[in-house]
C-alpha positions as CSV (number, residue, x, y, z in Angstrom):
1,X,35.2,19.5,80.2
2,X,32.8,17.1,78.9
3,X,32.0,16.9,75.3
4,X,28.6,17.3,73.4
5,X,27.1,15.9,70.5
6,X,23.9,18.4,70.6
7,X,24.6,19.5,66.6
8,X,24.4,15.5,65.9
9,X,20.7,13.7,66.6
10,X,20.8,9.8,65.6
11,X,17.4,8.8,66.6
12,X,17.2,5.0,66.2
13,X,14.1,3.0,66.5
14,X,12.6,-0.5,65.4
15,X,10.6,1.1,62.4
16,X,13.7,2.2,61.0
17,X,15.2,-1.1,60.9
18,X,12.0,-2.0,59.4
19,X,11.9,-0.1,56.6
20,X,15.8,-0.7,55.5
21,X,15.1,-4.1,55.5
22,X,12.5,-4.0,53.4
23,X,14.9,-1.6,51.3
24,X,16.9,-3.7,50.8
25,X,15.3,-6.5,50.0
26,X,13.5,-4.8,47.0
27,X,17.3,-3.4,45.6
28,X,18.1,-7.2,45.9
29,X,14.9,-8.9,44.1
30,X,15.4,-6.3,41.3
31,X,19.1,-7.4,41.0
32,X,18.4,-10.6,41.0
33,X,15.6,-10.2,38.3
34,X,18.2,-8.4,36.1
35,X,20.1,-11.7,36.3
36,X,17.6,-13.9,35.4
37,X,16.9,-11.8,32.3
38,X,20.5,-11.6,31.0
39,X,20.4,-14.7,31.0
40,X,20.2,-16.4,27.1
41,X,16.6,-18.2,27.1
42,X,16.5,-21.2,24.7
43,X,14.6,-19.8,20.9
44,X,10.9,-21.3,20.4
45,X,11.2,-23.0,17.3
46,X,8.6,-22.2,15.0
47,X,5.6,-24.1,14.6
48,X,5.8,-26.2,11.0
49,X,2.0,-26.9,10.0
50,X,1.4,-29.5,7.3
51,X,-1.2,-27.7,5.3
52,X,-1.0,-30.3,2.3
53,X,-1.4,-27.9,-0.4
54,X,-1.9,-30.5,-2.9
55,X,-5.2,-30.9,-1.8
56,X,-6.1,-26.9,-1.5
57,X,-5.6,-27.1,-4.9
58,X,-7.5,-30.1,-5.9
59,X,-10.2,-28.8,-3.8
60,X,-10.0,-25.3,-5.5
61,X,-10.2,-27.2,-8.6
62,X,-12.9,-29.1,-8.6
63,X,-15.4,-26.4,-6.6
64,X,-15.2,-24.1,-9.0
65,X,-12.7,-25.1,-12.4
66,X,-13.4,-28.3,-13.4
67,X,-15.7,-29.5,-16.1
68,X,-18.7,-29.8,-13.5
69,X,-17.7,-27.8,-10.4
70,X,-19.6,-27.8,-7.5
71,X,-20.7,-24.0,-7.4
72,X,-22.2,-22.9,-10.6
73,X,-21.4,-19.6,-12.1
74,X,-23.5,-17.0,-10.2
75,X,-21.5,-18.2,-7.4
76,X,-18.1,-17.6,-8.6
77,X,-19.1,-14.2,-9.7
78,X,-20.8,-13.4,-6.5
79,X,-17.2,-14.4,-4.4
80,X,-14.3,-13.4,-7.1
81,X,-16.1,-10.2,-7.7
82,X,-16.2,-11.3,-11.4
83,X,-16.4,-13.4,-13.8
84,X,-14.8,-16.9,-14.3
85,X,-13.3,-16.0,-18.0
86,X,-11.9,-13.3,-16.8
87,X,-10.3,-14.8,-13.7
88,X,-9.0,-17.0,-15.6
89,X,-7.6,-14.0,-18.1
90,X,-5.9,-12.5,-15.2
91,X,-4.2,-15.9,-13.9
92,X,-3.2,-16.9,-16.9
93,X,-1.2,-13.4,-18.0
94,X,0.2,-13.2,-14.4
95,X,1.7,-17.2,-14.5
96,X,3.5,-16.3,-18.2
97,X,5.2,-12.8,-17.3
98,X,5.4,-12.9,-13.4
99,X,8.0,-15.0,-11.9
100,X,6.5,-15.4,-8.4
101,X,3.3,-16.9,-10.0
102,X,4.8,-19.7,-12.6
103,X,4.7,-22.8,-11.4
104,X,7.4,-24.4,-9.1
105,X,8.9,-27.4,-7.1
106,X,10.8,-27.4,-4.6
107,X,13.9,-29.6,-3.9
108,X,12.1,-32.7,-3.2
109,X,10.4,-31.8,-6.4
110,X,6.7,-31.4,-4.5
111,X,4.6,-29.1,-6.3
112,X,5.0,-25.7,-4.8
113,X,1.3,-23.4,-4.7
114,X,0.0,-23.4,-7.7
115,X,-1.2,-19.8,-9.3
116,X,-4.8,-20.4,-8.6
117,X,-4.2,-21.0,-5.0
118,X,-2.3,-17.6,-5.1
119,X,-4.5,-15.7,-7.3
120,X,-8.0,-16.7,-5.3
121,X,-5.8,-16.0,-1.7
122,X,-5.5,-12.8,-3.1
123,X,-8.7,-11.5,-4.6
124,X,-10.4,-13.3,-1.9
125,X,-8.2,-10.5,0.6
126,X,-9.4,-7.4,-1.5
127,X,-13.1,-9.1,-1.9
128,X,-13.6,-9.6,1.9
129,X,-11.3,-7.6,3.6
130,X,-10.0,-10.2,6.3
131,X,-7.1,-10.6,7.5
132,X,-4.3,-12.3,6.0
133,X,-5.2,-16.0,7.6
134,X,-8.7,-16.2,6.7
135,X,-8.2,-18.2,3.4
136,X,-5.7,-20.3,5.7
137,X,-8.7,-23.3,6.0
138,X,-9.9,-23.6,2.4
139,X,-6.8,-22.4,0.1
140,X,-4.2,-23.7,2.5
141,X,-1.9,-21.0,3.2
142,X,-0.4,-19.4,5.6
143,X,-0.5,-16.1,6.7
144,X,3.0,-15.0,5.4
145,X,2.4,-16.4,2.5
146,X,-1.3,-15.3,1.9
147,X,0.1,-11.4,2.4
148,X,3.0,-12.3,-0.1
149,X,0.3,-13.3,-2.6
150,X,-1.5,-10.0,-2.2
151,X,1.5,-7.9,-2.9
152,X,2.9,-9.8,-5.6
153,X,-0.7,-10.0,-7.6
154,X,-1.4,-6.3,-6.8
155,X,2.1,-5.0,-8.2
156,X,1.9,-7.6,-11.0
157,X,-1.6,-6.2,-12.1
158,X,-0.9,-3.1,-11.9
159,X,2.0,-3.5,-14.1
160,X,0.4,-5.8,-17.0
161,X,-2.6,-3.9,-16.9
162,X,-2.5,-0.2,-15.3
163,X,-2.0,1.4,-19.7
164,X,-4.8,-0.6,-20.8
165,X,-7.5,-0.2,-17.3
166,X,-6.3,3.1,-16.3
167,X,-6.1,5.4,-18.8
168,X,-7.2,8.5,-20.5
169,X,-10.4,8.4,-23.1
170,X,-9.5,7.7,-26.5
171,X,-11.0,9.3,-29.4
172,X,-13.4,6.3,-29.7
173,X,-13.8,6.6,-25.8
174,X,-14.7,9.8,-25.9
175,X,-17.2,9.8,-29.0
176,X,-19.0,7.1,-27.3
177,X,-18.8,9.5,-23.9
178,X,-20.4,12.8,-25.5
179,X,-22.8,10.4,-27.2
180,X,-24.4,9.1,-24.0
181,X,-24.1,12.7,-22.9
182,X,-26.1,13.9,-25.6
183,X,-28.7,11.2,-25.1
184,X,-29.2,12.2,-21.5
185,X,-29.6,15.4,-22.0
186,X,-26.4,17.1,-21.7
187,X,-23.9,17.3,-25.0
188,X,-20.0,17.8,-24.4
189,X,-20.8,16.2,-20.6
190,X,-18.2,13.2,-20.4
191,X,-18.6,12.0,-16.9
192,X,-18.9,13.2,-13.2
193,X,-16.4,14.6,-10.6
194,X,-16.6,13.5,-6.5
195,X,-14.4,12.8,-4.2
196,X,-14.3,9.7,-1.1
197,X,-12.5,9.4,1.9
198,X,-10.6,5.9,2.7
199,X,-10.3,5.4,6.7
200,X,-6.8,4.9,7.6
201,X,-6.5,2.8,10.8
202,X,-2.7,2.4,11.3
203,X,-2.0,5.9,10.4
204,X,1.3,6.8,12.1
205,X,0.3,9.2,15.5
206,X,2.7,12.1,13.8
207,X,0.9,12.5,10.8
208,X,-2.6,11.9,12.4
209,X,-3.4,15.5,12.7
210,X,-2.6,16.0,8.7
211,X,-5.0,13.1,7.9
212,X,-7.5,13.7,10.6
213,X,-10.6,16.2,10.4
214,X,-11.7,17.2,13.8
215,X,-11.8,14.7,16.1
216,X,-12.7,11.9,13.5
217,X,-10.6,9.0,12.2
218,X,-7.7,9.4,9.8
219,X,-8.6,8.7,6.1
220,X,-7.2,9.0,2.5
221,X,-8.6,11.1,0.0
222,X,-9.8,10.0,-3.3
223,X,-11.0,12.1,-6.7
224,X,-12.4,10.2,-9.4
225,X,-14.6,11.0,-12.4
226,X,-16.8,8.0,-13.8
227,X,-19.6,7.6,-17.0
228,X,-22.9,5.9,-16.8
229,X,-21.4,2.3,-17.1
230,X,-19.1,3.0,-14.3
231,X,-16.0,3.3,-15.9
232,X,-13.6,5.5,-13.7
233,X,-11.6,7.3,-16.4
234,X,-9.5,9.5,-13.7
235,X,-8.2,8.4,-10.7
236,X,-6.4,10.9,-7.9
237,X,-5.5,9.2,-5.1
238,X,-3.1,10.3,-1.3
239,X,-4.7,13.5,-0.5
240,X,-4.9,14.0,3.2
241,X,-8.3,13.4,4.9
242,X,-8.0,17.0,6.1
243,X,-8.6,18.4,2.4
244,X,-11.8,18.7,0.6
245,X,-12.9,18.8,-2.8
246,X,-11.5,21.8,-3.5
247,X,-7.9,21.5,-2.1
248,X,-7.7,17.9,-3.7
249,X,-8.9,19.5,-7.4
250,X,-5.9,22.4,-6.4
251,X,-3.7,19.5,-6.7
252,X,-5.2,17.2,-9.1
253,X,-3.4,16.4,-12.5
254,X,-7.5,16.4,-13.6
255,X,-7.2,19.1,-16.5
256,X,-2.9,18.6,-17.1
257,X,-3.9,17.7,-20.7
258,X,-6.2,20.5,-21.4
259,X,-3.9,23.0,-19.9
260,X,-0.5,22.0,-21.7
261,X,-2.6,21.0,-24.9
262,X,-2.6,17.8,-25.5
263,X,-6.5,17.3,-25.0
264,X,-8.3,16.6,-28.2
265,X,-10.0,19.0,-29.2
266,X,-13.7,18.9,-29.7
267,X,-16.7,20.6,-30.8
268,X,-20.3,19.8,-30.1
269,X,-23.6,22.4,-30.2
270,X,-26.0,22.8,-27.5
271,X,-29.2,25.2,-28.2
272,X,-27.5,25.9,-31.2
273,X,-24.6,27.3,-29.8
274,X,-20.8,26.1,-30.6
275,X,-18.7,25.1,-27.8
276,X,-15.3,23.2,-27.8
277,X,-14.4,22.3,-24.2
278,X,-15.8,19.4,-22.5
279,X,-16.9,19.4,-18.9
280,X,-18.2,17.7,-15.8
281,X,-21.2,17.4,-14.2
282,X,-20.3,18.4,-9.9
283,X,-21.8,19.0,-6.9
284,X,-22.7,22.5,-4.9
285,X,-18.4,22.8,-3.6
286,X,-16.8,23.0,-6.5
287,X,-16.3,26.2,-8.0
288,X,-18.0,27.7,-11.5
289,X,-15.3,27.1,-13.7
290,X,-16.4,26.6,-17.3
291,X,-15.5,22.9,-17.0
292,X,-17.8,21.9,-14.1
293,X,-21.8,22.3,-14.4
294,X,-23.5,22.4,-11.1
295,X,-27.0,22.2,-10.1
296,X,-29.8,24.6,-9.3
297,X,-29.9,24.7,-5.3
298,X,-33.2,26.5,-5.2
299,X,-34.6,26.4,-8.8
300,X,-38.2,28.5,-8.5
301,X,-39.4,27.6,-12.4
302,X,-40.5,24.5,-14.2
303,X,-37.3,24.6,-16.5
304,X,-34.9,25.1,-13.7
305,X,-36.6,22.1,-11.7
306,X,-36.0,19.6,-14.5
307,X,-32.7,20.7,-14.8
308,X,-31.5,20.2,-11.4
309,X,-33.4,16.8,-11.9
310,X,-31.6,15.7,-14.8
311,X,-28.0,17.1,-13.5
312,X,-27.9,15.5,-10.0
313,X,-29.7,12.5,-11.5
314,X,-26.6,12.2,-13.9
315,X,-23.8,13.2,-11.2
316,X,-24.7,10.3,-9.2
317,X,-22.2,8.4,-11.5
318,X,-19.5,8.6,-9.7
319,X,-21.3,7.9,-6.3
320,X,-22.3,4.9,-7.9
321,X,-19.3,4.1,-8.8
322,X,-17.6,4.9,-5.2
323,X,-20.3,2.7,-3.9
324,X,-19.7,-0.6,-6.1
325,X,-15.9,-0.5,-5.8
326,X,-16.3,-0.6,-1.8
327,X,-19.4,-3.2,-2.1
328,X,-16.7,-5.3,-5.0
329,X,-13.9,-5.0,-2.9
330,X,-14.7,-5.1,0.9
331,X,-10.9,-3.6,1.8
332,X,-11.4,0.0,0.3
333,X,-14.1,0.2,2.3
334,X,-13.6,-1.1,5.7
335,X,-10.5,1.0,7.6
336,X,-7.0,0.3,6.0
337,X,-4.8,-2.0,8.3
338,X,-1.5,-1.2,6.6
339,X,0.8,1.2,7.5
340,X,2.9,1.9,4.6
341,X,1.5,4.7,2.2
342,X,2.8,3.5,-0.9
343,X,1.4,-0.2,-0.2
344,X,-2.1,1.8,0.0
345,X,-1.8,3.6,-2.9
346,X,-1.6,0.2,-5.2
347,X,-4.2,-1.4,-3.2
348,X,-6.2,1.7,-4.3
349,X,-5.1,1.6,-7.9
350,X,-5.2,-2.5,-7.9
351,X,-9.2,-2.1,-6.9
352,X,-9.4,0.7,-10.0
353,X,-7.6,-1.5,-12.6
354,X,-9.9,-4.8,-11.4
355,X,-13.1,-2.7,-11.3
356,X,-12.7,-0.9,-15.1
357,X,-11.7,-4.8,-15.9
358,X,-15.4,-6.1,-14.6
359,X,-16.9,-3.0,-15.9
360,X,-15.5,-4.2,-19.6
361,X,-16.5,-7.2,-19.6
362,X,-19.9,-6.7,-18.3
363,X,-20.5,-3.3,-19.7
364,X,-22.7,-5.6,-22.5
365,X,-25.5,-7.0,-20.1
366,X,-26.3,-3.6,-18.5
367,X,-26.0,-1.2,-21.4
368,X,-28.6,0.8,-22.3
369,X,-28.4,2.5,-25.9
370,X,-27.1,0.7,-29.1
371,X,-22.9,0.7,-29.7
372,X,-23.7,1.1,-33.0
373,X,-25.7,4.2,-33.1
374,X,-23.1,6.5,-31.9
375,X,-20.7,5.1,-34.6
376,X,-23.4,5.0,-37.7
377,X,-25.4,8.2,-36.5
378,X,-25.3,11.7,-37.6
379,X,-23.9,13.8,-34.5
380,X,-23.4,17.4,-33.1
381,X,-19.8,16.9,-32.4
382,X,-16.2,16.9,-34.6
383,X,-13.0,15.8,-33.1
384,X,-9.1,17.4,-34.1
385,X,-6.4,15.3,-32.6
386,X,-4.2,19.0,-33.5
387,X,-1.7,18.7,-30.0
388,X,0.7,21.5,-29.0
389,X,3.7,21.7,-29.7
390,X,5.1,23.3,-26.7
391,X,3.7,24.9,-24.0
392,X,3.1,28.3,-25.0
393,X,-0.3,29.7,-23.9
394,X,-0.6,27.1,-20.9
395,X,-1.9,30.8,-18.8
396,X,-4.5,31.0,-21.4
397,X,-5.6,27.6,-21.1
398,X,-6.1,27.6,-17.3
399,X,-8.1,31.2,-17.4
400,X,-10.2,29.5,-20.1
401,X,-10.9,26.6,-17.5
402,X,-11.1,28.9,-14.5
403,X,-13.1,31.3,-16.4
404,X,-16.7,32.2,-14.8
405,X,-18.3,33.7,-17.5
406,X,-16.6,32.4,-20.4
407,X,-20.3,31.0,-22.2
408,X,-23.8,30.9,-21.5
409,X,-23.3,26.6,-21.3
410,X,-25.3,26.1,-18.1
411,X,-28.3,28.2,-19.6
412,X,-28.1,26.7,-23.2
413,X,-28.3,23.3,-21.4
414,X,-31.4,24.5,-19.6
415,X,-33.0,24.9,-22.7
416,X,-32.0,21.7,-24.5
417,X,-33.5,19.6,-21.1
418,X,-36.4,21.5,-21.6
419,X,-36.8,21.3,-24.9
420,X,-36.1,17.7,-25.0
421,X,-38.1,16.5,-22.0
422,X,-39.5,19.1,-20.7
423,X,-43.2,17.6,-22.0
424,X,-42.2,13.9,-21.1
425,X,-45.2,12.2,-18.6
426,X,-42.6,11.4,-16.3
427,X,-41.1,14.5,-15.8
């Protein structure tokens, strides 16, 4: 009987062959690609550049520290952000204690970068906000060694001088504080609360969602409170960009000292009417604590109207400050390229320390009321430097802060701007 192979079908035809050879072909490039790439490829060296520092210092030098420099002094202020004395302050403190900034030589005994070379790289990074080979041309450094500059002078600064730039008001601080408050219209006032939001380009994809709000960009939150010459006396910075004013405040440090008791305390009259607790001028989102005095959204009578004048008039400290340490240092304001939290947090707190530092030393040329008065002058107010001793009563503190109806402040202040220009031409 003949066999039959119906329950096999081998249908061969030229396509077929076709397409296996093409198959194959393919499975044999990409072995052969897999080769080549196992293969150990000969290292690039890297690229040595002759900058000749030498002469990016000399050239540093005479443009803008020698006896006659080239650029007079308007210039230097207007591209270190401040002052050539106090440059030179900050170069000379960093070259005695910080070892990266003393003068070296290397083993041919060539002068190594001198610490105005690394100083300028640096403040001309937070001043502009380039990137790290910008100041390659002029300073002659390289962009390693430009970003080295920047973290050494921004840890060494805020280590020298993050007590003295970054601190809480003294007694002296605060007398002058409550005295300008009183001359503006609104006695135990020692500065104004905001917050700002610092973009945050590099944020890492897993925490964009925390940092993000909607569909906008990731930023860093920022709480500050400033006075009238700009000083920023409080500084709370690595909120997400999520959060607003009054999450941030739920986890700002702001009141610690009032609430264990180590605040001095302090006693002023306003419409004839003792209080003891400072506070701070805010806008519409905070909350009516007896420590924050907001404005009038819809004031209907001539007293109210001058109020909310004078009080959102006065809160724009803080805005103003937001808004000179972003036009001072150009890299708090444009997006931060870094992706290391910690390294933005002393960027941050670097750009604090430097602007209270120009604040101090031009606070003279800007000020508007005689140092002397406040000192000489018969005042409202008493101090008592009486701290706790433990921290019994800490609930009692924060209900006093929180508290809604704890005084009539707001309306005694109404009356004092009244009464105090309330018949003034310009008002």
């Amino acid at each position: 009987m003949a066999s039959s192979s119906n329950n096999f079908h081998y249908h061969y035809t030229s396509n077929n062959d076709d397409e296996f050879d093409k198959y194959y072909q393919d499975l044999f490039d990409n072995q052969v690609e897999a080769t080549v790439e196992d293969i150990p490829r000969e290292r690039k060296k890297r690229a040595y550049i002759e900058r000749n520092r030498e002469e990016g210092h000399e050239r540093l030098w005479n443009d803008y520290f020698s006896d006659n420099p080239t650029y007079p002094e308007r210039m230097f202020r207007r591209r270190f952000r401040m002052n050539k004395p106090l440059f030179l302050r900050i170069v000379n403190r960093l070259s005695e204690e910080v070892g990266y900034f003393q003068p070296k030589k290397d083993a041919t005994f060539r002068n190594g970068i001198s610490p105005l070379q690394k100083c300028t790289a640096a403040i001309r990074l937070l001043a502009y906000g380039g990137g790290a080979d910008t100041v390659d041309e002029y300073i002659r450094l390289g962009e390693t060694t430009a970003r080295n500059c920047l973290e050494h002078f921004v840890v060494g600064i805020v280590d020298l001088f993050d007590d003295e730039y970054l601190r809480r008001p003294t007694e002296e601080d605060l007398q002058r504080l409550l005295y300008i408050g009183e001359q503006r219209g609104f006695p135990g006032m020692v500065g104004s609360i905001d917050c700002m939001h610092w973009g945050w380009k590099n944020c890492p994809t897993a925490w964009k969602g925390m940092y993000s709000r909607g569909t906008g960009k990731p930023t860093i939150v920022l709480e500050a409170v400033a006075s009238q010459d700009l000083w920023i006396w409080h500084a709370f910075f690595g909120a997400p960009g999520t959060c607003n004013d009054l999450n941030v405040l739920d986890q700002s440090p702001v009141f610690n000292d009032i609430i264990q008791g180590q605040a001095p305390q302090t006693n002023y009259y306003v419409n004839g009417r003792k209080y003891n607790m400072t506070y701070y001028l805010t806008d519409g989102i905070y909350p009516d604590w007896a420590t924050f005095i907001q404005s009038i959204r819809l004031p209907q009578s001539p007293k109210h109207s001058l109020f909310a004048k004078r009080q959102e008039a006065a809160r724009k400290d803080v805005e103003r400050a937001f808004g000179v340490l972003q036009a001072r240092f150009a890299m708090v304001k444009n997006p931060c390229l870094l992706w290391e939290k910690g390294k933005i947090a002393y960027i941050m707190r670097v750009c604090l320390i430097l602007h209270n530092m120009i604040v101090e030393d031009e606070r003279h040329s800007y000020t508007l009321f005689d140092e002397q008065e406040f000192q000489e002058g018969d005042q409202d107010f008493t101090f008592s430097n009486n701290m706790a001793t433990n921290l019994d009563g800490i609930g009692d503190r924060r209900r006093r802060i929180r508290d809604k109806h704890a005084h009539q402040l707001k309306e005694d202040l109404i009356e004092n701007i009244w009464t105090k220009f309330g018949h003034l031409p310009n008002d």
